[in-house]
N, C-alpha and C positions, 0 to 999 in steps of 0.2 A: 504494500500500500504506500501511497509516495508520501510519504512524511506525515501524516494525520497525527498526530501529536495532540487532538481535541481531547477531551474527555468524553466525549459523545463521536462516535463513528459517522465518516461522513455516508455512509450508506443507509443510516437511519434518519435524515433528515428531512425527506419528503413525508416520512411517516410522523414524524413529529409536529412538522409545521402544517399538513392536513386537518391534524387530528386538532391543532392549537386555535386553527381558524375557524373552524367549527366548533369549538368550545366558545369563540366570541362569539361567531352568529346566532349560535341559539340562546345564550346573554343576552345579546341587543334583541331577540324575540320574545324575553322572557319566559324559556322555556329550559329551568332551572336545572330539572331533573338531566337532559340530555346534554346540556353543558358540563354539569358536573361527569356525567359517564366520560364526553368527549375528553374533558382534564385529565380524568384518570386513566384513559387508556393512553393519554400525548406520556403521564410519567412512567405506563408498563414501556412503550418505548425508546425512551430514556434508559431505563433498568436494561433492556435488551442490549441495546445499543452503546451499552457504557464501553472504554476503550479504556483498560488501564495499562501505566508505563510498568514495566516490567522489564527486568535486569539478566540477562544470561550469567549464571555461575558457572556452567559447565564448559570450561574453555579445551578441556581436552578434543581435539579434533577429530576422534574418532567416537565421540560420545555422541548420541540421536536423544534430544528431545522430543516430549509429548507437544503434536501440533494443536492440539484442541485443549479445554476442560472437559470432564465427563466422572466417569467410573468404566473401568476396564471391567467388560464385562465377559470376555476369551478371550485365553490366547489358545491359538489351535498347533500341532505341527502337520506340516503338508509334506505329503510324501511323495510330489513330483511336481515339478517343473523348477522353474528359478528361483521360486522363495521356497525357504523350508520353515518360517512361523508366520503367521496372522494375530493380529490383535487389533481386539474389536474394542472401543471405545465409548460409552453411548452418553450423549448430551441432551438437554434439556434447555425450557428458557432460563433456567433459575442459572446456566452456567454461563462464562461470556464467551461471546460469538466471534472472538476476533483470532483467525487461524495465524499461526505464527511459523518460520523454516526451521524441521527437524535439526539442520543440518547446514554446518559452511560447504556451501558448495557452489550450484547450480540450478535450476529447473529443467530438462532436457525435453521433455513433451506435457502436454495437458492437453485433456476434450474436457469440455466442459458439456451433458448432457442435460437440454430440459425438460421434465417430464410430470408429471402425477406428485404430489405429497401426499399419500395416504399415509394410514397407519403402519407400522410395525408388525401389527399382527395381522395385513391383510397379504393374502396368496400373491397380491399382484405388486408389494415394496419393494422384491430387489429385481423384479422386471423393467417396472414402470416410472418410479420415483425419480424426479431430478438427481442427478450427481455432478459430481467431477472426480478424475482420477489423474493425477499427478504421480513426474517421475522424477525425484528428486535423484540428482548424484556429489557425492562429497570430493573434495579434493583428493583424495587416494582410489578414485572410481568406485566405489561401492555403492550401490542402488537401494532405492527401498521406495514403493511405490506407496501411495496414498489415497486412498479413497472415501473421498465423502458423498453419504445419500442423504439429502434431506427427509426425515418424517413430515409430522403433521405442522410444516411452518409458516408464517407469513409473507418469509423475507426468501426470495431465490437467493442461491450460491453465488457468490462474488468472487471469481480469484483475476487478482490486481498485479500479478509478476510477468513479467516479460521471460521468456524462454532465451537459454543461456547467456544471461544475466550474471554476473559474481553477486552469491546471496550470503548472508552472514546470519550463522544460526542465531535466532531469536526475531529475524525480522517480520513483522507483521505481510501478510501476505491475501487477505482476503476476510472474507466474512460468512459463517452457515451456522444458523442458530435452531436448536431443536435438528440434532443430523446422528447418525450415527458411522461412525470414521472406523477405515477399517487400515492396518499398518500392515504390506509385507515386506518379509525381511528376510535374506539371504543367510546360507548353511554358516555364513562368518560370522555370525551375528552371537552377541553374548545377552541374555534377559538380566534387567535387573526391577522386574515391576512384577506382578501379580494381581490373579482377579480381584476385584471388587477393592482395588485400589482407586481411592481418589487422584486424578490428577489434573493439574493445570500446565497450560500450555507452556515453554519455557524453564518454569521451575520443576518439574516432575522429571526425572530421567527413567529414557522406554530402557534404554542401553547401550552397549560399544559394539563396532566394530571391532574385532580380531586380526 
């Protein structure tokens, strides 16, 4: 994201200032009840939309930060192709929406797909659901791809990075709020997280490269 340094995400701003206008007009109609909803849905997206600064500790270069908040909900092992684990991530609004880079490196590809928000528990989520999948690579070439589905949200997937780009772990990268992010990760790959861990984007360590 190019410098957004707000407290409030620029991606939440048409949502706030709709929702702010329409809390005057129905004021000026005195129609109290639907101003005040209008108010209080402008500060759910404020809360959504908050954008906090946050500090990379992990300077080790082969260390992978968590791109999202959530709760790890799997980690799987996969027993063919290019990645050998998965972990799954799942978010909510109550987490903040602001995706941040695993990893110093690069971006090498992204599709960004639009499609359906449904539930999580309907047959058609990991068909139909908007995503994005990204293919991060770190300065010692090691891969680890990234995938976010939106569930039931308001806001589509935002990713704001330019493809091979020089990226510096920690930096804000986009926005998907209420998503569930899925991490894969190559046979080099060392775990140092577990399920039903909490974690936040930047301060949480997934793990090291080997």
């Amino acid at each position: 994201m190019k410098n957004n340094l707000f407290i409030i995400s620029k991606n939440g701003y048409k949502y706030i200032l709709y929702t702010l206008f329409a809390a005057l007009v129905f004021w000026l109609l005195d129609l109290e009840f639907f101003s005040f909803s209008a108010f209080v849905l402008a500060l759910f997206f404020m809360y959504s939309f908050r954008n906090p600064e946050r500090e990379n500790t992990f300077l080790d270069d082969k260390a992978v930060v968590s791109p999202v908040d959530g709760t790890v909900k799997s980690i799987d092992t996969l027993e063919s192709g290019e990645y050998a684990y998965r972990i799954v991530i799942e978010s909510d609004y109550r987490n903040v929406g602001i995706l941040r880079i695993p990893l110093s490196g690069h971006l090498e590809n992204v599709k960004t797909t639009r499609g359906a928000r449904t539930s999580k528990k309907s047959k058609l989520f990991y068909d139909l659901n908007e995503r994005a999948e990204l293919l991060f690579v770190d300065t010692h070439n090691n891969k680890i791809k990234v995938l976010h589905r939106l569930k039931q949200s308001f806001a589509p997937i935002a990713i704001e990075i330019p493809v091979r780009e020089t990226l510096h772990k920690g930096t804000r990268y986009g926005f998907a709020t209420n998503s569930v992010t899925e991490l894969y990760l190559p046979k080099n790959f060392r775990l140092d997280t577990k399920v039903n861990n909490e974690v936040q984007a930047v301060h949480s360590l997934i793990g090291y490269f080997t």
